[in-house]
C-alpha positions as CSV (number, residue, x, y, z in Angstrom):
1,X,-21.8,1.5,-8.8
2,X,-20.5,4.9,-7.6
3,X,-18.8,7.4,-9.8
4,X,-15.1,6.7,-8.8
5,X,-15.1,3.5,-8.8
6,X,-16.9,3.2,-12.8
7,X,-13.9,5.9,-13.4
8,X,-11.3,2.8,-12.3
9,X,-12.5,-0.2,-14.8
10,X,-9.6,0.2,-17.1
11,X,-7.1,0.0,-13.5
12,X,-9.5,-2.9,-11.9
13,X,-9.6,-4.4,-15.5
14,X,-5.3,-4.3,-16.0
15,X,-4.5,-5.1,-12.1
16,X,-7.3,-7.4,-10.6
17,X,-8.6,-10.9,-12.1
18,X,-12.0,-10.6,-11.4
19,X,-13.8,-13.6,-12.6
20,X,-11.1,-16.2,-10.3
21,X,-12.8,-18.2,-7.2
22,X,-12.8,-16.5,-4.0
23,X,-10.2,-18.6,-1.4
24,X,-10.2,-18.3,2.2
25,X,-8.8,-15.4,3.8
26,X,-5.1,-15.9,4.6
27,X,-3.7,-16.9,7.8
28,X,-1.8,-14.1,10.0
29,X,1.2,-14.6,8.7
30,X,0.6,-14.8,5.3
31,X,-1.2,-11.3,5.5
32,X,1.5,-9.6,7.2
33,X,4.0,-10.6,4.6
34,X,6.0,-8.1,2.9
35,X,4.4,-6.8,-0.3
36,X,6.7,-5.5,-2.4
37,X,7.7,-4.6,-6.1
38,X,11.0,-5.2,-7.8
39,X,13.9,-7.8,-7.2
40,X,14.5,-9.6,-4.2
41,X,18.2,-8.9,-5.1
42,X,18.1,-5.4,-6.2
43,X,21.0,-3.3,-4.2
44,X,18.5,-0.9,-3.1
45,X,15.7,-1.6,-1.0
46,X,13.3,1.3,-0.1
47,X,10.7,0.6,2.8
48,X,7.8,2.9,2.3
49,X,5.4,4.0,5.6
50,X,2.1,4.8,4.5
51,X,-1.6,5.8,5.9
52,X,-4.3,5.2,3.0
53,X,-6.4,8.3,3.8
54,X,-3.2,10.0,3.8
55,X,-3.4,12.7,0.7
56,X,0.3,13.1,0.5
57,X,0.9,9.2,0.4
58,X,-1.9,9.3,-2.5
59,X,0.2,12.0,-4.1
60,X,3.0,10.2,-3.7
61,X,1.7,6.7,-5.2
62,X,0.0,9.3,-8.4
63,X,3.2,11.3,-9.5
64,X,6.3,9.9,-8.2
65,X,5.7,6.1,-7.5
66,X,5.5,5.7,-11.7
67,X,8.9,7.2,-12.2
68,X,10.2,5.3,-9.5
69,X,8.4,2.2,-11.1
70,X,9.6,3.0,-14.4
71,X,13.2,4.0,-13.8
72,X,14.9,2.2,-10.7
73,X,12.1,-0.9,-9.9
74,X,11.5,-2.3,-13.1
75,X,14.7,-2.4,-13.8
76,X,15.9,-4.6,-10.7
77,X,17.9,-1.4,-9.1
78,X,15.3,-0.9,-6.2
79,X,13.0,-2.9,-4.2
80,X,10.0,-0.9,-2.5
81,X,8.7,-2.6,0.4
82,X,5.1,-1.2,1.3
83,X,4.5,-1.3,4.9
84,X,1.4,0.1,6.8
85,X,1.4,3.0,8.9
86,X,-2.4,4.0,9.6
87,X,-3.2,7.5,10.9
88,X,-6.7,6.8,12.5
89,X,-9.4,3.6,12.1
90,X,-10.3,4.2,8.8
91,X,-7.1,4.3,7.6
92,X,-6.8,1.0,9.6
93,X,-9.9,-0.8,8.1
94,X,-8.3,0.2,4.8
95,X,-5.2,-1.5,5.2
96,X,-6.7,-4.6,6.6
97,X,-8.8,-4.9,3.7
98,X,-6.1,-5.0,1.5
99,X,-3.9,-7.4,3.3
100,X,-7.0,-9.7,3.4
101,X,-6.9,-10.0,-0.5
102,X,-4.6,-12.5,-2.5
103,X,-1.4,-11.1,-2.4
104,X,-1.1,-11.0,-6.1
105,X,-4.0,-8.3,-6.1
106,X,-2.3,-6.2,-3.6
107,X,-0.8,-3.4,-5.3
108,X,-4.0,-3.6,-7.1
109,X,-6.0,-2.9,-4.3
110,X,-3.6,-0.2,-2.7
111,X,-4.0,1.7,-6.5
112,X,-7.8,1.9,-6.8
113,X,-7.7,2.7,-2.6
114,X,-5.4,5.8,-3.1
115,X,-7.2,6.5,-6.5
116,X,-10.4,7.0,-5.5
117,X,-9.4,8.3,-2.0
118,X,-11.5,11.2,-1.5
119,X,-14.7,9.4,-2.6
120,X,-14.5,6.2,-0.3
121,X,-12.7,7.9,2.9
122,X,-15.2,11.1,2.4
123,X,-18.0,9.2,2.3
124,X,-21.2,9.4,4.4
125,X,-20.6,4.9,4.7
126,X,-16.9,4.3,4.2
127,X,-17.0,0.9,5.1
128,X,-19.5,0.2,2.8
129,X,-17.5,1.8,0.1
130,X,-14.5,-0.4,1.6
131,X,-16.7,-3.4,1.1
132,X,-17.3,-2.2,-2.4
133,X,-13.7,-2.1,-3.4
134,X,-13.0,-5.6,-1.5
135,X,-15.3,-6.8,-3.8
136,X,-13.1,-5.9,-7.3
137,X,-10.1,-7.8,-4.9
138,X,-12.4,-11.3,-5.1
139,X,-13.5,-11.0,-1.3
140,X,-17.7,-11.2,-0.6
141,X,-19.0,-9.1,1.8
142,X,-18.7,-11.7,4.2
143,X,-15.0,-12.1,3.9
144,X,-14.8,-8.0,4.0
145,X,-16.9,-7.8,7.5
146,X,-14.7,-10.8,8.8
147,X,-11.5,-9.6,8.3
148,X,-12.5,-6.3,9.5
149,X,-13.2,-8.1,12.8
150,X,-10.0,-9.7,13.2
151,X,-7.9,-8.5,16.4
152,X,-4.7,-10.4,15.5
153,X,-4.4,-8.5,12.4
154,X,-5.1,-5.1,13.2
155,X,-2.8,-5.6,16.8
156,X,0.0,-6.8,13.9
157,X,-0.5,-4.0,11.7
158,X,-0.9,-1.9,15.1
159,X,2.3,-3.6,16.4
160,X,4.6,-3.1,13.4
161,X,3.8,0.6,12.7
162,X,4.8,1.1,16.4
163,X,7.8,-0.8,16.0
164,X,8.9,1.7,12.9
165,X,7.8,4.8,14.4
166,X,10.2,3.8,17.3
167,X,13.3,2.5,15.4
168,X,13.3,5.0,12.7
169,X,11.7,7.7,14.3
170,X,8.6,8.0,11.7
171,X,6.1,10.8,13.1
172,X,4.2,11.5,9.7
173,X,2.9,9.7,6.4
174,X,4.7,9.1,4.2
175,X,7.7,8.3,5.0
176,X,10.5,6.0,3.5
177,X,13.9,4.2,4.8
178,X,16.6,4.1,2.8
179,X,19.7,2.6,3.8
180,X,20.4,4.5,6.6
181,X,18.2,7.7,5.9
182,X,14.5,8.2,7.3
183,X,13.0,10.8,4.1
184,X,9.1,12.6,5.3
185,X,7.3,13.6,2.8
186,X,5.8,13.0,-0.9
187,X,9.3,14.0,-2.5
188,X,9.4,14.8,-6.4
189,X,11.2,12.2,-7.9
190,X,14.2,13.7,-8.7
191,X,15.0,13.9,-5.0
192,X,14.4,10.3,-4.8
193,X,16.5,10.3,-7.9
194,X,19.1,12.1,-6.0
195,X,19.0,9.9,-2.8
196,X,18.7,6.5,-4.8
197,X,22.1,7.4,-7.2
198,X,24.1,8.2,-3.7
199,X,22.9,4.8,-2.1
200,X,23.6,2.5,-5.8
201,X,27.7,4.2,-6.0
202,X,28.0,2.6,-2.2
203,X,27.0,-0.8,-3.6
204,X,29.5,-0.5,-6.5
């Protein structure tokens, strides 16, 4: 097992259930629902666009995502919806990959992707190192190589990254919608902080 990826057993071991049967890779619509943390009914919802091989995004999910976590998700003031916004076909296979997993392993799978980014997208076989992570999300090799190869899904993903780049006028990774407000860029937290206490007084 590569380096980076014996460097992520105490993530894989918290996150992923390793040992539970593999099912059958989910129908189109189930892949392409939202994955998100926090409360359905929390007043704020952020919707975060995101590339995988993206270092900023990876920055983002490594030094401000926990703070946001900590402070305004688990606390059922913010939803984060995490939508896909690839920057190139590895970026693409990535997030296909991870939409083919149980949806419960998810955020799992998006962690140990962003984690270990420079090993798997720098690698001399990506793909393989893809198929290497897919394993840890309970998919075979076989499930890996087949949902790589589905057109429906990537002409979704393809589809609704469009869709956003058009509507709120998203030209880089990542980016984030709140309320009314299109933010660029791996903010600090406290200027999420900022943004998030304007947006809760309106709902008050």
């Amino acid at each position: 097992m590569p380096r980076y990826l014996l460097s992520l057993v105490v993530v894989v071991t918290l996150i992923l259930t390793l040992n539970s049967p593999v099912s059958a890779l989910p129908s189109l619509d189930e892949a392409m629902k939202d994955r998100a943390m926090g409360s359905e009914s929390a007043p704020v919802t952020i919707t975060e666009y995101s590339s995988l091989t993206c270092p900023h995004c990876m920055a983002f999910h490594r030094d401000t995502l926990p703070e946001l976590k900590k402070n305004y998700i688990d606390t059922g003031k913010v939803r984060l919806i995490f939508r896909d916004f690839p920057l190139g076909g590895l970026a693409m296979a990535a997030a296909m990959m991870a939409r083919c997993a149980k949806p419960d392993r998810y955020f799992g799978v998006i962690e140990i992707l962003f984690r270990g980014q420079a090993e798997w997208a720098g690698s001399e076989n990506p793909m393989a190192a893809l198929t290497r992570i897919g394993r840890l999300a309970g998919l075979s090799d076989k499930d890996v190589q087949a949902c790589m190869q589905n057109r429906n899904l990537w002409e979704a993903i393809q589809k609704r990254a469009q869709n956003a780049g058009k509507k709120h006028k998203i030209e880089s990774t990542p980016s984030f919608v709140i309320g009314d407000r299109t933010i660029s860029g791996a903010l600090p937290f406290s200027e999420f902080k900022k943004i998030i206490d304007s947006e809760l007084k309106k709902k008050k």
